[in-house]
C-alpha positions in Angstrom: 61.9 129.7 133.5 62.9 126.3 135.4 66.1 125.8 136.5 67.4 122.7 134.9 69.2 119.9 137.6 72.8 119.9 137.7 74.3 116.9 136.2 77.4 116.8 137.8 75.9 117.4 141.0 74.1 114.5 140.8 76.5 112.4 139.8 79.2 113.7 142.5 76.3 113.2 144.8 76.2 109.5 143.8 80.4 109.0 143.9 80.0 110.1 147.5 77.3 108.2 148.6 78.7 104.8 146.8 82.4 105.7 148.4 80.6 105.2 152.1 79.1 102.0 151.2 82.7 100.2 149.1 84.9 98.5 151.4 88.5 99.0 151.1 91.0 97.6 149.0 92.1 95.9 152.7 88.6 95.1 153.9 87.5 94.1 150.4 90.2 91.2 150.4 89.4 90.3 153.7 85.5 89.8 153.3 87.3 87.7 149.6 89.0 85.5 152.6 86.2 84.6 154.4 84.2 83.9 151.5 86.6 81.2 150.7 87.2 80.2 154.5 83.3 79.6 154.0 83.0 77.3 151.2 86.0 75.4 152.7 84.2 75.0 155.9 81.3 73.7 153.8 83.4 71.2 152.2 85.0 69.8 155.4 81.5 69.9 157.2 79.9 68.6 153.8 83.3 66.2 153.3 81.5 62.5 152.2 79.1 64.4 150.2 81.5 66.4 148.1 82.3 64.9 144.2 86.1 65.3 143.1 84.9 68.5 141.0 83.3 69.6 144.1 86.9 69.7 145.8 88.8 71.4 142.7 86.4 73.9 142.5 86.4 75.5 146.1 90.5 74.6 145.9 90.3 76.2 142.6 88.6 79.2 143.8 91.2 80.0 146.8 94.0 79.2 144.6 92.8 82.2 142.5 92.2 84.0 145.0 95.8 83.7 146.7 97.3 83.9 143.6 96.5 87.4 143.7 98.0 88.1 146.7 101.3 86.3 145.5 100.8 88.4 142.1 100.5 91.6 143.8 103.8 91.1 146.0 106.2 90.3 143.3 104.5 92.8 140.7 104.9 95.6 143.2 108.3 94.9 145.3 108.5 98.9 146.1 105.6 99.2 148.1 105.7 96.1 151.1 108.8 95.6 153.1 111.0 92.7 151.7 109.9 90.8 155.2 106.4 91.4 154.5 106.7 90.1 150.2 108.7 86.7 151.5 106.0 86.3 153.8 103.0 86.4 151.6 105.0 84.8 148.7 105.9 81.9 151.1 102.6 81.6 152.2 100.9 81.4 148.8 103.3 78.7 148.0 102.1 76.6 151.2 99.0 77.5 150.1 99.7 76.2 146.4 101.3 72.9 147.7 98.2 72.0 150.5 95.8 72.2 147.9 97.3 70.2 145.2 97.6 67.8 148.1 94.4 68.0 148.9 93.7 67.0 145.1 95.8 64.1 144.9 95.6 62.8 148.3 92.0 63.7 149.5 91.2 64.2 153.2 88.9 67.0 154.9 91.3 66.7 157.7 93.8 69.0 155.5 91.5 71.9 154.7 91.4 72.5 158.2 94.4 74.4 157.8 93.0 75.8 154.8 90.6 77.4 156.9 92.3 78.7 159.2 94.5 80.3 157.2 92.3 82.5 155.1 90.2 83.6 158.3 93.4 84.8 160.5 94.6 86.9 157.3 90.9 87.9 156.6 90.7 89.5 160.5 94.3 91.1 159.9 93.2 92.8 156.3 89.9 93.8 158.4 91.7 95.3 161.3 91.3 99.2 161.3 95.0 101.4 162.0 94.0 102.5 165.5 93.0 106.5 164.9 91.8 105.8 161.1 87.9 105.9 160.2 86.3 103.9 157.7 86.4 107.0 155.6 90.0 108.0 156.0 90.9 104.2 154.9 88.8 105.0 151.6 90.2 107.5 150.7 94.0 106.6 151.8 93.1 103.8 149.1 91.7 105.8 146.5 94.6 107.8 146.8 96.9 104.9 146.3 95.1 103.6 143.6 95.3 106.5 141.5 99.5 106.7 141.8 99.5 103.3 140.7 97.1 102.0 139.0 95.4 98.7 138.4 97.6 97.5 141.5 96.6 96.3 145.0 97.2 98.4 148.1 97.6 95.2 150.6 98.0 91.3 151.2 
């Protein structure tokens, strides 16, 4: 008589390989960041090329983005500093106002900021707390997540 496989072993196997290879909340939003840093690099780089929707589309897509970050600090006052939630919210409002700038008065010059912006707060999120392992970080976050969930952990 065979000895039938263990479901749940396999599947707990699989949890803890995929949990190695997910990025943290943190690092997650930082790789986001860079994404976005990229495709405004591209349209500065690629500025006489670029149609109007070309602009509101890569402004549109970091405006999403950073709205999530000014989301998460006023939906969840309890878990940042007040320093730290005027800070991001102040921010996301600079960021708000550049772009539609950026829409109504075009010029690559202005992204620049842009730019720069979204790849010093990527390297912060990115940063490991000296003495805390990739691992560690996961599972801090997972642990987070499940107190509060369908909430961010950073920004």
């Amino acid at each position: 008589m065979s000895k039938a496989p263990n479901p749940y072993a396999s599947a707990a196997g699989k949890y803890g390989k995929q949990a190695k290879e997910t990025p943290d909340q943190r690092e997650l939003e930082g790789q986001l960041l860079l994404k976005a840093a990229g495709e405004l690099q591209k349209l500065h780089d690629n500025w006489d090329q670029a149609t109007p929707e070309d602009i509101d589309n890569i402004l549109n897509y970091n405006r999403k983005l950073w709205m999530l970050f000014f989301d998460t600090a006023l939906e969840n006052p309890d878990e940042r500093p007040v320093d730290l939630r005027n800070n991001i919210v102040n921010l996301c409002n600079f960021i708000f106002k550049r772009s539609i700038n950026i829409l109504t008065e075009p010029s690559k010059e202005k992204l620049r900021v842009l730019v720069d912006i979204n790849r010093q707060i990527a390297a912060g999120l990115m940063m490991k707390p000296a003495g805390t392992t990739a691992a560690a970080s996961t599972q801090a976050s997972a642990a987070q997540s499940t107190e509060t969930p369908g909430t961010s952990t950073s920004a």
